[in-house]
Each structure stands twice: as C-alpha cells, then as structure tokens.
N, C-alpha and C positions, 0 to 999 in steps of 0.2 A: 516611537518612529521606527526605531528597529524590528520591533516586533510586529508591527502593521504591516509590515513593505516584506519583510521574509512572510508572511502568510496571504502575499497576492505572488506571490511566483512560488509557491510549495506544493500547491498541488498540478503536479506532473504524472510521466509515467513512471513508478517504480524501478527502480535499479536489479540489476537481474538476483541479486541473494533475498532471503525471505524475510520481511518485515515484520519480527516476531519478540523485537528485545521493546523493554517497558521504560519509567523513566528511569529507574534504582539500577537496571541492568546497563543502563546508556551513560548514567551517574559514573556508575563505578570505572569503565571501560573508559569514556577521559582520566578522569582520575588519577585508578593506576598508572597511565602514563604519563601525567603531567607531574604527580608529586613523589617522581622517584628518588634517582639518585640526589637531583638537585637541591633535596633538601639539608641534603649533608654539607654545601658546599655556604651556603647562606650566611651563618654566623663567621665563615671567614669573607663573605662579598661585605660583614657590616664593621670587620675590619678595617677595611678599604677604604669604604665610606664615609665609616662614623653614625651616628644615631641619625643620620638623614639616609639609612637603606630603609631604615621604618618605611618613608615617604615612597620610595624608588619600588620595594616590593606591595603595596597599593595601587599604586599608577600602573607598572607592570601587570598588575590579576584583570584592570579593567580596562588596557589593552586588547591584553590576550581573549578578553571577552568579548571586545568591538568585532577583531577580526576574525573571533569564527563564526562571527553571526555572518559577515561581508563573504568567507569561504562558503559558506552554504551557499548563500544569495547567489553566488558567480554559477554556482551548479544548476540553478535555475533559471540563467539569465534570459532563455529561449520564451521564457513568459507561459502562461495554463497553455497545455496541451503540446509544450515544447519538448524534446528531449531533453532528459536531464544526465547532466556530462555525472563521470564518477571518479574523477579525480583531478591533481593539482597539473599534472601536464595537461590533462584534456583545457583545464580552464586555461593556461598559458598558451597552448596551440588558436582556443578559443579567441583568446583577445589578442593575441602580437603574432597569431601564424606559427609556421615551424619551428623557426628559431626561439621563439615565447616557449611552444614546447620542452625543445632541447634543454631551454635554462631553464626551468622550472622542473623538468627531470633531474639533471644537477642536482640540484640545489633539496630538493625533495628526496633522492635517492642517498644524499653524503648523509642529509638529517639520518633517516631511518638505518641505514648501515653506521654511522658513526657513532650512532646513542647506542645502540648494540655492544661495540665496540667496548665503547664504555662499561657498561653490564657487564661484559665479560672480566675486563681487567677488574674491576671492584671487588665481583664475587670472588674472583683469587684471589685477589691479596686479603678480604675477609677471611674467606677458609684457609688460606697458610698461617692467618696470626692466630688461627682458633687451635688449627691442629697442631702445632710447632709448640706448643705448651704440652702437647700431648707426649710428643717424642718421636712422631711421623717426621721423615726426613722426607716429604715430595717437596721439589720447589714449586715456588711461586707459578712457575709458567705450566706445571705438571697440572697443578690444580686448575686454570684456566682453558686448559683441554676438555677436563672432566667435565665443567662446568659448560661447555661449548656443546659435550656430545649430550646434558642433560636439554640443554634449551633447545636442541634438533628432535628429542621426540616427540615434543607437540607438537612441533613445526611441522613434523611428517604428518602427524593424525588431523590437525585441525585444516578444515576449509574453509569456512568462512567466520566473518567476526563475532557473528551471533552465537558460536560454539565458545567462545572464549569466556562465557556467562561467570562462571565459576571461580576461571582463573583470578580475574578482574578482581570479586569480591576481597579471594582470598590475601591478593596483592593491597588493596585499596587499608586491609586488616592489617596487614603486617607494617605497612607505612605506617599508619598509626599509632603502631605499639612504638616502633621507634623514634616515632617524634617525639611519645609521652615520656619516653625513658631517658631521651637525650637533654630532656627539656627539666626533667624533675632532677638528674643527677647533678645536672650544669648548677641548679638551684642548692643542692645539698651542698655539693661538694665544688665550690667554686676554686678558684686558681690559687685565693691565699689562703683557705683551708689546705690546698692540697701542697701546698709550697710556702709556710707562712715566713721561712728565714727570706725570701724572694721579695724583691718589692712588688706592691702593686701594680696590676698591668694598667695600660693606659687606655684612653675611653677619650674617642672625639665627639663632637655635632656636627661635623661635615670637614670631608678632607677631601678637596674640588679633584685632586689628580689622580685620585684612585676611583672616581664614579665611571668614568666611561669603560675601565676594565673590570667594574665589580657589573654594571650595569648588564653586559653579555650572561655574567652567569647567575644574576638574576632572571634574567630573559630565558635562558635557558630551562628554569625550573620552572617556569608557565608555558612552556612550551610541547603542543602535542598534535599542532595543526596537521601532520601528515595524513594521524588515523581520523581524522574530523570527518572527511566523506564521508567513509568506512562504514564508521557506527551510526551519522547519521541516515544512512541507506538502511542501517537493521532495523534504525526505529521502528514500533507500529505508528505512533504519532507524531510523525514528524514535525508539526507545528509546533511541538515541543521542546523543540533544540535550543532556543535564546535562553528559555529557563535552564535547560540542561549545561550549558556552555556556562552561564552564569554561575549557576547555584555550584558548580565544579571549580571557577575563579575564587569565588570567597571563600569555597572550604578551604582550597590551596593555599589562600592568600591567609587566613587565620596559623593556621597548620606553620605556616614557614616564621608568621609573627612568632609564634610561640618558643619555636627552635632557636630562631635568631635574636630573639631579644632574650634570651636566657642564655642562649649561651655566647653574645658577646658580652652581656652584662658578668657573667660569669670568669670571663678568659681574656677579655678587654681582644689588644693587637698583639696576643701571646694564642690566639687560636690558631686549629690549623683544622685543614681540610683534606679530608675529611673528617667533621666534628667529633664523631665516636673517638678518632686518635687525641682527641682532648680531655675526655672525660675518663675517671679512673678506671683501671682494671677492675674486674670482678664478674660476679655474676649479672649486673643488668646489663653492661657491657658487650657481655657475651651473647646475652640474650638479643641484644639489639643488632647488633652483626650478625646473628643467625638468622632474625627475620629479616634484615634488608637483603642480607645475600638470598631469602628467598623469595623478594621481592623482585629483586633485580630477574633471577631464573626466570620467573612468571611474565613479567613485563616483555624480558627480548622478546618472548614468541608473538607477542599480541604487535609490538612497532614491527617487527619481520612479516607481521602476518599481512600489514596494510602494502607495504613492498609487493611481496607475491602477490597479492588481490588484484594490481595493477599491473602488472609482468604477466600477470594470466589471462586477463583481460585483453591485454594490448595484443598478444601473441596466438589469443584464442584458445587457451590450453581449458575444454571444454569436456564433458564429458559426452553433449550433443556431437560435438564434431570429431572426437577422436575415437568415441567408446570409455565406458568406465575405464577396464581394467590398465587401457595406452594409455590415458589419462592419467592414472594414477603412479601410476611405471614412470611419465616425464615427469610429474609434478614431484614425485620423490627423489627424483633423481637431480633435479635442477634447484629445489630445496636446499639439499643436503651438502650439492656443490658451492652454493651463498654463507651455508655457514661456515664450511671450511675455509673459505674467502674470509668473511671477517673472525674468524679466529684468528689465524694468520697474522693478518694487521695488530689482533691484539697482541700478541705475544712481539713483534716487533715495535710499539710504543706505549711500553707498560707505564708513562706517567699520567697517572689519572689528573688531578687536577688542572695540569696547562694542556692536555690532550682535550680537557673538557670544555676549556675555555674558547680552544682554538674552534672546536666543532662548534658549538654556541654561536661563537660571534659571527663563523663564514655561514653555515648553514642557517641554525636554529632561528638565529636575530633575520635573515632573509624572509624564510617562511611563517617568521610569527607575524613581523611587522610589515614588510614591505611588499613583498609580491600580492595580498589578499586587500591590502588598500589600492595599486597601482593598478591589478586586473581588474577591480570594481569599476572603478572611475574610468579605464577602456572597454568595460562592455555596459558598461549603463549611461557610462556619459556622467561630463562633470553636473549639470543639471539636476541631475537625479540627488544632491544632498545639497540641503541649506546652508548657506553661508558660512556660519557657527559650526556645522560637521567639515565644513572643508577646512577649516582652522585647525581643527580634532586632526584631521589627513595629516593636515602638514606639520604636526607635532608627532605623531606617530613617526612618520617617517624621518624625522629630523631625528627622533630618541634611535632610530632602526641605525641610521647610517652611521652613529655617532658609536653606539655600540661595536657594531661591523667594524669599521674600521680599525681604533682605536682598542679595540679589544684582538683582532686578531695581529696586529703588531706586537702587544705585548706577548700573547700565548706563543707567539713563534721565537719571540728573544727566548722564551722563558724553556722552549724547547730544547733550542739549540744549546741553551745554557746544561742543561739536562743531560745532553747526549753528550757535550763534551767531559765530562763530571764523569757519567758511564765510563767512557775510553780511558781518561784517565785513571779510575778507580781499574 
C-alpha cells in the first residue's frame, strides 16, 4: 500500500540539484546518518529496559520506515504534475500555514544543529582518551575545536548531497567496523572475565520505568528524517525510496541487535554509555574510537549539509541570482559562522549521554514520529488510509509523545544534575 500510493504522487517536477545518486549511493547517505553515534548508546537504553529493548529497537526500525515513506509522500502531495516541496518547513507551511512552518523549522533546525553538537563533543572526548595515553596535554575542549575546524572543510567545499557520495560510504564502513568490534570484544571479554572477584551484573526481561527514557534514545538512533528530502531529491529513481528507507531500517535495526544484545548480555546494568567506555583497553578499542571519531567527522558535514540545503534555498543564496563567485563568498561565509555557532554550544555542554537524550526526545522523537504522521493525515486527508493504518497513526504517535515527554524530563534532571557536580567539583 505504501509503495503503490508513493508511486502515484512521485512523478513530479524534479528539485532543483541533479538526480544522479543510485540506490547503494542513497543506501549509504541514510545510513551514515542514522547508525551513528546512537549505536554507542543502545546496550546502555537495554539496561533501562531489560531484554524487552530487543522488542523496542524492531518496532522503532519499522517506524522509522513508515515515516519516511509518509515524509516523501507529504513532498508530493500537489499530485502528477504538482510542485514538489523540498523540505520539512515547506511541508509544515504546507499543511498548518506559517506557524506549521515556524514549528517544523524548530524542531527540524535543533535535530540537525544538536546531532552535530553531539559529533562534536564525542569526537573529543574519543581523541582526548586516545591521545592522553600519548602524553599530549590538550584538553578535552582543545580537541573539540580541532575537530570542529575539521568538519568546516567540507562544509565549505560541498554543495550539494549528491557530492557527499564518498563521504557516506566511507562513514557507513567505519560504523561497521565499530559495531563488529564492540560486539566481538563484549562477547570475549565480558564483565566477569574482566572483573571475576565482582559479582555478576544483573540482566532483566522488562523494567516498565526505564522504557519511556531508553525509548527516546532508541529513537534517536533510527532517526535521520531531516536529510530524507535531500537524498531523496538526488535520486535518479525515486520510486525507489520505500526500498531505500526500508532496506537502511533493517540494516540499522540488525546492526544495533548485534551491539545491544552482546553488549548488555555481556555488562548486564554495569554498562555504560558510551559502550566503547565498557569494553577493555587495548588495541580493538582503540581501533574502534578512531573510526567512530571518524565517523562522527564525516557525518556532521552530511546533517549540516541538509541545514544549509534549506537556508539556501529559503534565502535564495543561488549562484543564478547572485553570480558564482558572491555566492560563493556568502555561502562560505554563513557556513563557517553555523559551525562556530555549534561549536560553541558544544564546549558549553560537554555531557554527551543526557545531552543526547535531551536532543532525541525534544527534537529527534518529534521529527521521526510525529510531525511526518500529523502533516500526512492534514494534506491528504484522514481518508486517504484504512482503518487498520490509522490504528498504526495512533500508535506511532502514542510511542512519539510518550518518548517526548518522559524522556525529556529525565535528560533535563539528569542535566541539571551534571552541571551542579561540575560547580561543585
């Protein structure tokens, strides 16, 4: 049904970048952004849980799958021969007017600047624990600079998302090494090999009070609806996106099975987050924080990139209407001032884990679940799905709010908790 109904409102007018990425190139470019950081965080969300996160990241991958089939759709909602919008404000301007607008910028703008965020603080505290065995005295916030002025060169060189070919790949490769490494060491060297005078750590089947705040940061790790226009605007075959969305959900969704059931199996509710800080010192260790940290680098340009795509767009920063070379003069210039921007932020809340959750549950959980169901059903009309899919709606959105809410409550105790700790130390 999905795939029938997105292939009567797909063919439209093309979006103004060049329809030139294939499916392995459109594969990859979700991907890298859905299975970044948040694979690190998983085996501590099945702490939370207990062996019912099994359940919660399944449901989650085929979610995340409904709604980006429903985000495309909303881009075509003008029917053949309609204009086809290219982004998540135009589709909120599209169904609720201005104000739909304004909150779907929100909400669309904290994702893509606060995942960033994220990136940044990770890869530094990765490179301070790599180099500081070295005998480099940079701190922690030194290194999160460096790594800020690395993620502004492509920023500056790349225009659109179909240049990001490469990057994608290379990003999509390095998640993987680090899945297989976090996943084989948690299996070698689990908590009572590595601690056998320790008792064994504990292992639940469901622990009901910790789902709605592991829930966000599983959400979080399916989550990549910002650049979904983006890439699917590169496509040459666009009809090809429910596969593309899909077959990206169950990689993800294997990928994170593998991480999280090895390594809570492994470290029971004695994990922590991020996973790497679990598993032993040494060389895979090493090896695996040097690819996620170059994971992470790769990715910020590709979610920064869908940001500017639509700040160019919206402002017209054009190379028809300004000229190459003024074009190129603002775009570098307004660039360069966004990343100094969230650099900034990062270095002022260096705690990754309840920083992450806090983003996840306001943003992430908005734009995955809720807004891409709610603008469907106001520009097509409740009508337009069967009874049985509207059921689907109103579970999606029940898991959206539940998340939201409940999740951003805790990340903000868990803040405040944080920062008072800081002052005191």
């Amino acid at each position: 049904m999905l795939e029938s109904q997105t292939e009567q409102v797909i063919q439209v007018a093309d979006p103004p970048q060049p329809r030139n990425a294939g499916f392995i190139r459109s594969f990859s470019n979700v991907v890298c952004i859905i299975i970044g950081t948040g694979c690190l965080q998983i085996p501590y969300a099945f702490a939370k849980t207990g062996w019912i996160g099994v359940l919660i990241v399944v449901m989650s991958g085929f979610i995340g799958g409904y709604t980006g089939i429903l985000t495309i759709r909303c881009l075509y909602y003008q029917g053949p021969g309609g204009h086809r919008l290219h982004s998540f404000p135009q589709i909120g301007r599209a169904a609720f007017g201005r104000w739909g607008q304004y909150a779907t910028q929100f909400f669309n703008y904290l994702y893509s600047l606060g995942t960033t965020c994220l990136y940044i603080i990770l890869s530094g505290q990765f490179i301070y624990q790599l180099v500081s065995t070295l005998g480099v005295t940079l701190s922690q916030k030194v290194w999160m600079v460096l790594v800020a002025i690395v993620m502004w060169l492509p920023v500056a060189i790349l225009k659109e998302m179909s240049e990001a070919a490469v990057m994608a790949v290379f990003g999509l490769l390095a998640s993987i090494v680090v899945i297989v490494v976090a996943t084989v060491m948690s299996i070698l060297k689990p908590y009572t090999v590595m601690y056998p005078d320790q008792p064994a750590p504990g292992h639940d089947v469901a622990i009901g009070i910790g789902v709605p705040v592991a829930l966000s940061s599983i959400v979080f790790s399916f989550a990549g609806s910002v650049v979904y226009p983006h890439v699917e605007a590169s496509m040459r075959k666009p009809k090809q996106w429910p596969m593309v969305i899909f077959a990206a959900m169950i990689f993800c969704a294997a990928c994170y099975l593998l991480i999280g059931v090895a390594g809570y199996w492994a470290y029971g509710d004695q994990v922590v987050s991020p996973v790497l800080d679990s598993i032993p010192t040494g060389a895979p260790a090493t090896v695996a924080k040097i690819m996620i940290t170059a994971h992470v680098i790769i990715a910020a340009p590709i979610m920064l990139l869908s940001f500017y795509l639509e700040i160019e767009q919206q402002w017209q920063i054009t190379p028809q209407r300004l000229g190459k070379k003024r074009e190129f003069i603002i775009r570098l210039v307004y660039r360069s001032i966004v990343v100094a921007i969230v650099c900034g932020v990062s270095l002022a809340i260096p705690y990754f884990s309840d920083f992450l959750s806090l983003i996840s549950s306001i943003a992430c959980v908005t734009m995955y679940a809720i807004i891409p169901v709610v603008c469907y059903l106001k520009l097509y009309g409740h009508r337009i799905a069967p009874w049985y899919e509207k059921i689907w709606m109103v579970f999606v959105l029940a898991v959206g709010a539940v998340a939201c809410i409940w999740g951003s409550i805790d990340a903000i105790k868990n803040l405040i908790k944080d920062a008072k700790g800081a002052a005191a130390a």
